[in-house]
Structures are given as structure tokens and as C-alpha cells.
C-alpha positions as CSV (number, residue, x, y, z in Angstrom):
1,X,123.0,108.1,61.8
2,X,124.6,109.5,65.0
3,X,124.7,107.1,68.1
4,X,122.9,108.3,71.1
5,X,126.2,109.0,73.0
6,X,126.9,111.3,70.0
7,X,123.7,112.9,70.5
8,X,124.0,113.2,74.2
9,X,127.6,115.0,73.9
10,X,126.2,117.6,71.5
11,X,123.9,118.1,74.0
12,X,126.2,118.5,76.9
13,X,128.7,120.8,74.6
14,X,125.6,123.1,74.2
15,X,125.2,123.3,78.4
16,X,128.8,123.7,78.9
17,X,129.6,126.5,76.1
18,X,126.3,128.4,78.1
19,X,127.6,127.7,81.5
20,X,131.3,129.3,80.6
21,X,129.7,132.7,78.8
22,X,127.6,132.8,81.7
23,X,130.6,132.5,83.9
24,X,132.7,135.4,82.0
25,X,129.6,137.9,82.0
26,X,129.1,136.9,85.6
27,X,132.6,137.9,86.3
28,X,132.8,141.2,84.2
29,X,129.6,141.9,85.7
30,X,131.0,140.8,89.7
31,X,134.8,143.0,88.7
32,X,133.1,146.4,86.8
33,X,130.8,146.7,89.9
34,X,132.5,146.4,92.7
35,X,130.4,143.4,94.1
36,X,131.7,141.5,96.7
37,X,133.5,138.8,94.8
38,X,131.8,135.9,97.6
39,X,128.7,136.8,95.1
40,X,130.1,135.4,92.2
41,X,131.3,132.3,93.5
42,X,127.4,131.5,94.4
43,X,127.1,132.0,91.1
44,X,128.9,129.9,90.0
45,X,128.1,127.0,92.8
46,X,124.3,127.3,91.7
47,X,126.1,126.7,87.7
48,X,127.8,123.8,89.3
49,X,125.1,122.2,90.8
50,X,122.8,123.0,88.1
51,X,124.8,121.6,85.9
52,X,125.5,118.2,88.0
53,X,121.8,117.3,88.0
54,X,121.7,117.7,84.3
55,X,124.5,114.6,84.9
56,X,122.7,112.8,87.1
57,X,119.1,113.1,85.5
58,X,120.8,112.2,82.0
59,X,122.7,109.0,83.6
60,X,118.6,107.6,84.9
61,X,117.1,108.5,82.1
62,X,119.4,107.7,78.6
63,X,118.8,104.5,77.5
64,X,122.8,104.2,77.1
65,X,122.9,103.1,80.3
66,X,121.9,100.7,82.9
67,X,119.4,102.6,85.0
68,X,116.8,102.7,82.1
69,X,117.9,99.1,80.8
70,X,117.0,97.8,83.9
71,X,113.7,98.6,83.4
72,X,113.6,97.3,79.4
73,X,114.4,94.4,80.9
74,X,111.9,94.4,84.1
75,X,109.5,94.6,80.8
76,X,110.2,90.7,80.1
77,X,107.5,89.8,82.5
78,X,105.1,91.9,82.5
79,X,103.7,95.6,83.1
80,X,103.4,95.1,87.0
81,X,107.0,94.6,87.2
82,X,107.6,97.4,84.5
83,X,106.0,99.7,86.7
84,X,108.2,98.6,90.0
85,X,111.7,98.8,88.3
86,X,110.5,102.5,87.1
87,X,109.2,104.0,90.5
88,X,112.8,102.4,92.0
89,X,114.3,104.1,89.3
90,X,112.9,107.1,90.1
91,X,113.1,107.0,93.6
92,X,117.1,106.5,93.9
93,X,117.3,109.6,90.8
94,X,116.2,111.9,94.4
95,X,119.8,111.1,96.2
96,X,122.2,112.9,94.1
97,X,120.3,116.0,92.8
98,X,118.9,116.6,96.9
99,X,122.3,116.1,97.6
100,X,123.7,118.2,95.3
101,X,121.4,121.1,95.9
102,X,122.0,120.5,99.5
103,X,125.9,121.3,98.5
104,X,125.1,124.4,96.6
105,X,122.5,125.6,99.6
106,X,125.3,125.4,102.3
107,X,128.5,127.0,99.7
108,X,126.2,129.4,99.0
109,X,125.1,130.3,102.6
110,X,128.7,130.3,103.4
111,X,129.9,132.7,100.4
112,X,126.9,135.0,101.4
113,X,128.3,135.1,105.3
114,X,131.4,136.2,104.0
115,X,130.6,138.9,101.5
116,X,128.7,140.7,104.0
117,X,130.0,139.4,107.8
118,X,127.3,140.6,110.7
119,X,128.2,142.8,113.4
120,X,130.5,141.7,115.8
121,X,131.9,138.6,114.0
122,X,128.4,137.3,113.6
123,X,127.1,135.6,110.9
124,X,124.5,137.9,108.4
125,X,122.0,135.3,107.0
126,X,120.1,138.4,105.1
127,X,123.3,138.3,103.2
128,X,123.2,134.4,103.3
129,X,120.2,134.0,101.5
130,X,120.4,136.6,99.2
131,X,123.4,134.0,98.3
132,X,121.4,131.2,97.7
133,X,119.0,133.3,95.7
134,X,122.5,134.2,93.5
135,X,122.4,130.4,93.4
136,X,119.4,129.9,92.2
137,X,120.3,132.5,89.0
138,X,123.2,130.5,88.6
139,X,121.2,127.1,88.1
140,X,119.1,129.1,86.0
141,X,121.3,131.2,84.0
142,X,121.7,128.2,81.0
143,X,118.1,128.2,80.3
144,X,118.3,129.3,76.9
145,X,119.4,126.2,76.0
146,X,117.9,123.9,78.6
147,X,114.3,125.4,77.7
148,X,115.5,125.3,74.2
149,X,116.3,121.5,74.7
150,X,113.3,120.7,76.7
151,X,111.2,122.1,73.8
152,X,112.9,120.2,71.3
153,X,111.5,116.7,73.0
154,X,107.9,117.0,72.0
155,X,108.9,118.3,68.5
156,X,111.2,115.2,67.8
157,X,108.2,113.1,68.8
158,X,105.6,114.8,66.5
159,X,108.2,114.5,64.0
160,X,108.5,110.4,64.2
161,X,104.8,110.4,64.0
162,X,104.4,112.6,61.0
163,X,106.9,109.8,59.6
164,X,105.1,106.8,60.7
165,X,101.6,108.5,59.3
166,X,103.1,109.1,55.7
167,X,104.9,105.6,55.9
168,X,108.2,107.1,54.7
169,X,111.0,104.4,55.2
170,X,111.4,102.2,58.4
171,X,115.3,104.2,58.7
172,X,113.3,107.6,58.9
173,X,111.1,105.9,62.0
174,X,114.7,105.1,63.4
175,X,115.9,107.9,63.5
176,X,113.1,110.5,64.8
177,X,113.0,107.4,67.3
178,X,117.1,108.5,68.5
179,X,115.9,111.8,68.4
180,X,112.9,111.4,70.4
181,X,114.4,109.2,73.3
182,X,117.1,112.3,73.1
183,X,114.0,114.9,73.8
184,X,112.9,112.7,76.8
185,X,115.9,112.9,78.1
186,X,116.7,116.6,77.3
187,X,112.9,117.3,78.7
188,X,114.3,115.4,82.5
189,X,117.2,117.3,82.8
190,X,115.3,120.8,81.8
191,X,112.9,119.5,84.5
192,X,116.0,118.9,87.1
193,X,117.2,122.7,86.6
194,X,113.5,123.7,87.1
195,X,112.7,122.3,90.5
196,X,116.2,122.7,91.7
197,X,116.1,126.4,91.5
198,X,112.8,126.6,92.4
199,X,113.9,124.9,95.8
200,X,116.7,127.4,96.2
201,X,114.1,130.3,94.6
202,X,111.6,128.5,97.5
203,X,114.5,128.9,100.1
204,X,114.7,132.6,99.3
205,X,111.6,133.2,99.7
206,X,111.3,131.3,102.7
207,X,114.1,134.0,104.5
208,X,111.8,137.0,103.3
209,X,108.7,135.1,104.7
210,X,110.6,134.7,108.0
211,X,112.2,138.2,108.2
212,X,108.7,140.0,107.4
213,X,107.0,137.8,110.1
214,X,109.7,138.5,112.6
215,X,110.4,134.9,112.9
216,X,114.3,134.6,114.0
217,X,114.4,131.3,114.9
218,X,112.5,128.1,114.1
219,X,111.6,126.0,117.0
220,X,110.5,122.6,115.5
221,X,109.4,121.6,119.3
222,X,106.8,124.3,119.0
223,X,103.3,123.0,119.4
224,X,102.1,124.7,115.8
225,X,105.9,123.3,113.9
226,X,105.8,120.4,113.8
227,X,101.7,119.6,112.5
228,X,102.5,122.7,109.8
229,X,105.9,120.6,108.6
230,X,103.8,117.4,108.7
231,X,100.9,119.0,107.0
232,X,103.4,121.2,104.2
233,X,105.0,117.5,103.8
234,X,101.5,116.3,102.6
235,X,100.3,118.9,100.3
236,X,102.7,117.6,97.2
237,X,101.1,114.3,97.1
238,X,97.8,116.2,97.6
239,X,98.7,118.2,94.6
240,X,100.1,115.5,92.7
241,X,97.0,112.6,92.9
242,X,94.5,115.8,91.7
243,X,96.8,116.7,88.3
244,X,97.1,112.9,88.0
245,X,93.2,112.5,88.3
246,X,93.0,114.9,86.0
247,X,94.6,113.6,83.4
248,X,92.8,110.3,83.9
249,X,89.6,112.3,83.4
250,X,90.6,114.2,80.3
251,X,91.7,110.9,78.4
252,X,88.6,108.9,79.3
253,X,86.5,112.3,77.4
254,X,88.4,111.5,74.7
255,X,88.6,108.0,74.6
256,X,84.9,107.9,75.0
257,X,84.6,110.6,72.2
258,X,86.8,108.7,69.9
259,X,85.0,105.8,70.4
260,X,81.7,107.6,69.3
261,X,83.4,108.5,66.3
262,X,84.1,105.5,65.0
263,X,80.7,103.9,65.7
264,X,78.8,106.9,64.4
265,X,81.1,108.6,61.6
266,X,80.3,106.3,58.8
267,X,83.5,105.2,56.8
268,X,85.8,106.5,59.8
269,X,87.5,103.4,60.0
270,X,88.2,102.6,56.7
271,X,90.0,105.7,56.3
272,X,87.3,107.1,54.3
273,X,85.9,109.7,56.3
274,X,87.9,112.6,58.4
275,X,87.1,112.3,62.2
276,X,85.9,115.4,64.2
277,X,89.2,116.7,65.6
278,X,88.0,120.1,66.6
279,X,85.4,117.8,69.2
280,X,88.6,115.9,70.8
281,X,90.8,119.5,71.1
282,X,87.7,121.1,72.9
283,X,87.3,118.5,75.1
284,X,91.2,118.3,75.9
285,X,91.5,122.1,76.2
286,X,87.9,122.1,78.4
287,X,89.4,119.6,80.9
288,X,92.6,121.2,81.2
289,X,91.0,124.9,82.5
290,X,88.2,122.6,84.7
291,X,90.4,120.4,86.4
292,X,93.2,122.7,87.2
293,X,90.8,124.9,89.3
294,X,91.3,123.0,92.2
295,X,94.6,122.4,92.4
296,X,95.4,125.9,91.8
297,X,92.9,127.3,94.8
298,X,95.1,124.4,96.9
299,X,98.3,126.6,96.1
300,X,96.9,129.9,97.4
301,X,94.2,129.0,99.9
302,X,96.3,126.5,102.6
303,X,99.3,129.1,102.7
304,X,96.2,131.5,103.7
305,X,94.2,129.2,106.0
306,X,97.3,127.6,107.9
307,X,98.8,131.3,108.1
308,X,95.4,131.9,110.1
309,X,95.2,128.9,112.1
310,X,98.6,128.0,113.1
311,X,100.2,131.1,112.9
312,X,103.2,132.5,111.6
313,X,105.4,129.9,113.2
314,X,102.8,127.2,111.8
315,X,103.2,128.6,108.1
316,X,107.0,128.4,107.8
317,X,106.7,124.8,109.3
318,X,104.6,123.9,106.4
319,X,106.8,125.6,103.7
320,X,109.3,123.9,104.9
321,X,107.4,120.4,104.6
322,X,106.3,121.1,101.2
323,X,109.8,122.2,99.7
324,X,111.4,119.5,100.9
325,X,108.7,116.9,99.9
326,X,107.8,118.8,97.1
327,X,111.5,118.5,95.7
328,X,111.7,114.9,95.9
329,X,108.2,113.7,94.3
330,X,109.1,116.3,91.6
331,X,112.5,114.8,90.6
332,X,111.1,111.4,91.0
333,X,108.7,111.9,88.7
334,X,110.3,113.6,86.2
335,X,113.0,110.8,86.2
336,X,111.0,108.0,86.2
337,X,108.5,109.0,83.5
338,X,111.7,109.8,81.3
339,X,113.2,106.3,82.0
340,X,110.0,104.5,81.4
341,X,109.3,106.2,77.9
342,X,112.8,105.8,77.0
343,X,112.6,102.4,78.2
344,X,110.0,101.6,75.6
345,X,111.9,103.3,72.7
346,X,115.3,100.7,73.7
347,X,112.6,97.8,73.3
348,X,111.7,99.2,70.1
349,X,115.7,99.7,68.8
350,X,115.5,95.8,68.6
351,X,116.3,94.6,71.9
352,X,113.8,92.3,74.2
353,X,112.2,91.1,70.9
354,X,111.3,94.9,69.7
355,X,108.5,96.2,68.8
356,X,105.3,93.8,68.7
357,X,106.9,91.7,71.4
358,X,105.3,91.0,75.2
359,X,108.2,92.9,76.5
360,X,107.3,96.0,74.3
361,X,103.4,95.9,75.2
362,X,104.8,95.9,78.8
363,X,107.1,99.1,78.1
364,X,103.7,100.7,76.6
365,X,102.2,100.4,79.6
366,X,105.1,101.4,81.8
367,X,105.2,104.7,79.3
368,X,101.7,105.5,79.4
369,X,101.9,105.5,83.4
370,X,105.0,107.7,82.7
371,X,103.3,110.6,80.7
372,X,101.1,112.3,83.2
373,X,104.3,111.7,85.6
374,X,106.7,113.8,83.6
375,X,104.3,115.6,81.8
376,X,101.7,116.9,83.9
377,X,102.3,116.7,87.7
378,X,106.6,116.3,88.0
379,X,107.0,119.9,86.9
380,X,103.2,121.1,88.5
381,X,105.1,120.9,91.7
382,X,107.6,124.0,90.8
383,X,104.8,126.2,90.5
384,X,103.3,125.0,93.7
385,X,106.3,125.2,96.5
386,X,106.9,128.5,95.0
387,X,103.7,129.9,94.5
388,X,102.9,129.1,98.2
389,X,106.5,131.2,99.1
390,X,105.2,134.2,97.7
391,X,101.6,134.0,99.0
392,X,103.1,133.7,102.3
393,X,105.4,136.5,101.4
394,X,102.7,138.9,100.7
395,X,100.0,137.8,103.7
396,X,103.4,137.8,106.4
397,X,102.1,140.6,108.0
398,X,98.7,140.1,109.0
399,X,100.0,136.4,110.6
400,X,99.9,136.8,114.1
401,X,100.0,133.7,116.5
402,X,96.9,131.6,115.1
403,X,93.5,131.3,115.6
404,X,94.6,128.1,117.5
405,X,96.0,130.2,120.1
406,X,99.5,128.5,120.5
């Protein structure tokens, strides 16, 4: 019978007691070795920040408050504008976690310079970025119970409908329902420490790329920059409408197969008869491996191909493009398929007329758009901005100056 503020404060308690043993090991660790003491405070900056998206992503996508509301209520005229309110949603979630990674990216920098200075005064941005990779352990260091949390989403939901199935009592619905809107919002905010370290990961990379190509300065004015940045910038949407497309393809299979099921399976519809489910996991599992071919050659061939074309230069222009892009689409996504689903299951508390009502078939709608956003291509886009990193890492010395010969 908890409230979901209760729920939600369990949940931060658990982040918070994992942030502080994290923070005392850290230290022992930092004091018994010797390391410069700089190092632990990226640490700790990376905990910070990781630990202010988890605020930020749980403020967009709790239906406590108004972010998600707003969209419950866009749902009292219709899907279209069920679908607007979300994408807005989802859009604004991007200022504070960019700007809090942005934060972390420059402390850390900073704490790096000073742990190990350069010669002469100058700045050492080898020790930099080794900071912001510290930073990136730090966002990650909690995720024992963020994975733990994000986990728990999908089995709250299987739970409410093992409870609607047996038709056990409405209150049990109600409160695998809490539960449930708790895992979408647990799932977001394991999703906002994922693609924030992997941007800081990404970054990391990025300064090995450039330091195995020989690349000591960028020079956006160079003739091969500025198209690689533009084309890096690209590749996330790229990525993103071929995981989306996918998904569409794997649920018409299976709505086509279901639908053969019923006509042909006699007594399937009066609950007489068991349908095929092995058919409808084949198919699922069959469209998964298929249409994630592509996508997955897009990861490690462009990295490759622009590396050959537009040169070393070129390359980091484009990893740049698609960590930065790549960043924002991902938290977007993430955010606004947890608000839209958590949308629907406000609606169906009893508010906007509940469940049955035009405002809940609108919320349906809104949360099936949702799914493949938060399910499928949101957290895709980790994989792929660092993925690319490391391929460029490992190809950065055959990279001359491009086949394009700038």
C-alpha cells in the first residue's frame, strides 16, 4: 500500500547508501596508494553527476509530478497530441543531464591537470582524460543497484500481468501497477547512468584515438572536420530509424502470426485450445538476430570507411558528431518512452476517466510509440558511440590523410 513517493525514496536510499560505500572504498583505495588525491575527487564528480541525472530522469518520468502529467492530460484529446506532449517531454529531459555531464567533463579535466601538471606549467591532457575516464567509473560505480533496479522494471510488469491473467483481485492489479510505473522509472534512470558514462567512456576513448593518430589539435575549419562532425551528427538517427524499423517489422510477424492462429487453431478463441507460442518466440528471436545485422555492420564499417576517406582528422570530426548527437537522442528517448508508459499507468490509477476511457486509449497509443523508444533504440545508442571509439582506437594507425586527399 506504499505511495509512489514512498516507493521512489526507497529507491533513492538504495543509490545513495551505494554512492557513500563507493565513496569510502574510493578513498581507502586513493590514501593506501599513494594516488594523487585530484583522482579521487573525479571520482567522486563522475558519483555526483551520475547521481544528479538519476534526479533529473526520475523528476520527467514519475508520474508524481508534472512532467509526465502533462502528458496524461495531453491524452484528453487524442493520440496525436499524446505523442507531441511526450517528444517535448523528452526533448527538454536533454538540458540538465548534457549539462550536468558537461560539469563533470570540465571538474574532471581540471582535477586531472592538477594531479599530474605538464612541463613547464603546462597543462597535461593525458592526465586530463585519464580524469574523465575516473569519471566515468564514478557514474558507474553504483551499478549494482541501478542494473539491479533497471531489472526489476520488466519483472514488476510480468508480475501485474500474471495478476490480471489469473484474475486475482482488482487491489493486486493496483499494486503490481505502483510497482510497475516504479520499474519504468527505475529502467530511465539506469538508462541516464548508461549513456552518461558511455559519453565520458566515448570521451576517453576519443583522447587515445587522437594521441595514437598523432592528432594534437582539432581544427574544425579543416576541409575534412567539419563534413566528418556533420556526418558523425547523422549516424544516431541513422542507427535509430533501422532499430525502430526493426521493431515495426518483428511485431507485424507476429501480429500476422497471431492472427493465423486464431483463424486456423480451432477453439483458440474460446479459450479452448492452447496457441502455438514456440511459432511467435521463433519468429521474435529470428527478427531480432536478422534485423540487427545492419545496424551493427553501421557501427564498425563507417568508423573504417570515413577513417579511409577523410582521414584521421575526418574520423575524430565524426566521433565527435556522433557522441554529442548520440547523447541527446539517447536521453530523449529513454525519457520520453518512460513518461509516456507511465503516463498511461496515471490514467489507469483513476484519473482522466481511467482505464476504458478516450483519454486511456490515447495513453495506449502514446505507450506503444514509447516501447521501441526506451526499449530498443534509447539504450542501442550506448553501444554505438562507443563501439565506434574503440574501432577507431584500434584502426588509428593505418589512418593517414584520406583517400580524399585533404
Amino acid at each position: 500500500n506504499a505511495t509512489q513517493e514512498d516507493l521512489l525514496a526507497t529507491l533513492r536510499r538504495s543509490v545513495w547508501t551505494a554512492s557513500g560505500v563507493v565513496l569510502v572504498i574510493a578513498l581507502l583505495v586513493v590514501l593506501l596508494t599513494g594516488v594523487p588525491f585530484y583522482y579521487f575527487l573525479a571520482i567522486l564528480a563522475g558519483l555526483v553527476a551520475g547521481n544528479g541525472i538519476a534526479w533529473f530522469t526520475e523528476y520527467f518520468t514519475s508520474y508524481t509530478n508534472k512532467p509526465t502529467r502533462s502528458i496524461a492530460e495531453a491524452a484528453e484529446t487524442g493520440p496525436a497530441t499524446t505523442i507531441i506532449q511526450g517528444i517535448a517531454v523528452g526533448m527538454n529531459s536533454t538540458t540538465a543531464p548534457v549539462i550536468i555531464v558537461a560539469a563533470a567533463m570540465l571538474l574532471a579535466l581540471w582535477f586531472g591537470t592538477q594531479a599530474i601538471p605538464g612541463e613547464n606549467g603546462a597543462l597535461n591532457i593525458t592526465a586530463g582524460l585519464y580524469a574523465v575516464a575516473l569519471a566515468g567509473v564514478g557514474m558507474l560505480s553504483t551499478l549494482g543497484v541501478t542494473l539491479a533496479t533497471d531489472a526489476y522494471g520488466p519483472v514488476a510488469d510480468n508480475a501485474g500481468g500474471i495478476a490480471e491473467m489469473a484474475h486475482l483481485p482488482p487491489e493486486v492489479r493496483q499494486r503490481t501497477d505502483a510497482l510497475d510505473s516504479l520499474g519504468n522509472t527505475t529502467a530511465a534512470t539506469g538508462k541516464g547512468f548508461a549513456i552518461g558514462s558511455a559519453v565520458l567512456t566515448a570521451l576517453a576513448l576519443l583522447g587515445a584515438y587522437m594521441d595514437a593518430a598523432s592528432i594534437r589539435t582539432l581544427n574544425i575549419l579543416t576541409p575534412t572536420v567539419l563534413p566528418g562532425l556533420l556526418i558523425g551528427a547523422m549516424l544516431p538517427f541513422l542507427f535509430t530509424a533501422l532499430t525502430m524499423t526493426a521493431v515495426g517489422k518483428a511485431a507485424k510477424e507476429i501480429v500476422l502470426e497471431v492472427r493465423r492462429q486464431f483463424r486456423e487453431i480451432v477453439g483458440l478463441m474460446e479459450g479452448k485450445a492452447k496457441p502455438d507460442y514456440a511459432r511467435a518466440v521463433d519468429i521474435s528471436t529470428r527478427s531480432a538476430l536478422r534485423e540487427m545485422v545492419l545496424p551493427g555492420l553501421l557501427a564498425v564499417i563507417t568508423p573504417v570507411l570515413a577513417g579511409f576517406l577523410l582521414g584521421k582528422e575526418g574520423l575524430a570530426g565524426l566521433l565527435v558528431g556522433a557522441i554529442a548527437a548520440g547523447f541527446l537522442l539517447a536521453v530523449m528517448m529513454a525519457n520520453a518512452g518512460g513518461a509516456w508508459d507511465n503516463a498511461k499507468k496515471w490514467i489507469e490509477t483513476g484519473q482522466m476517466g481511467g482505464k476504458g476511457s478516450p483519454a486511456h486509449k490515447a495513453a495506449v497509443v502514446g505507450d506503444t510509440v514509447g516501447d521501441p523508444f526506451k526499449d530498443t533504440s534509447g539504450p542501442s545508442l550506448n553501444i554505438l558511440i562507443k563501439l565506434m571509439s574503440i574501432v577507431s582506437l584500434v584502426f588509428a594507425s593505418v589512418f593517414g590523410s584520406g583517400l580524399l586527399g585533404f
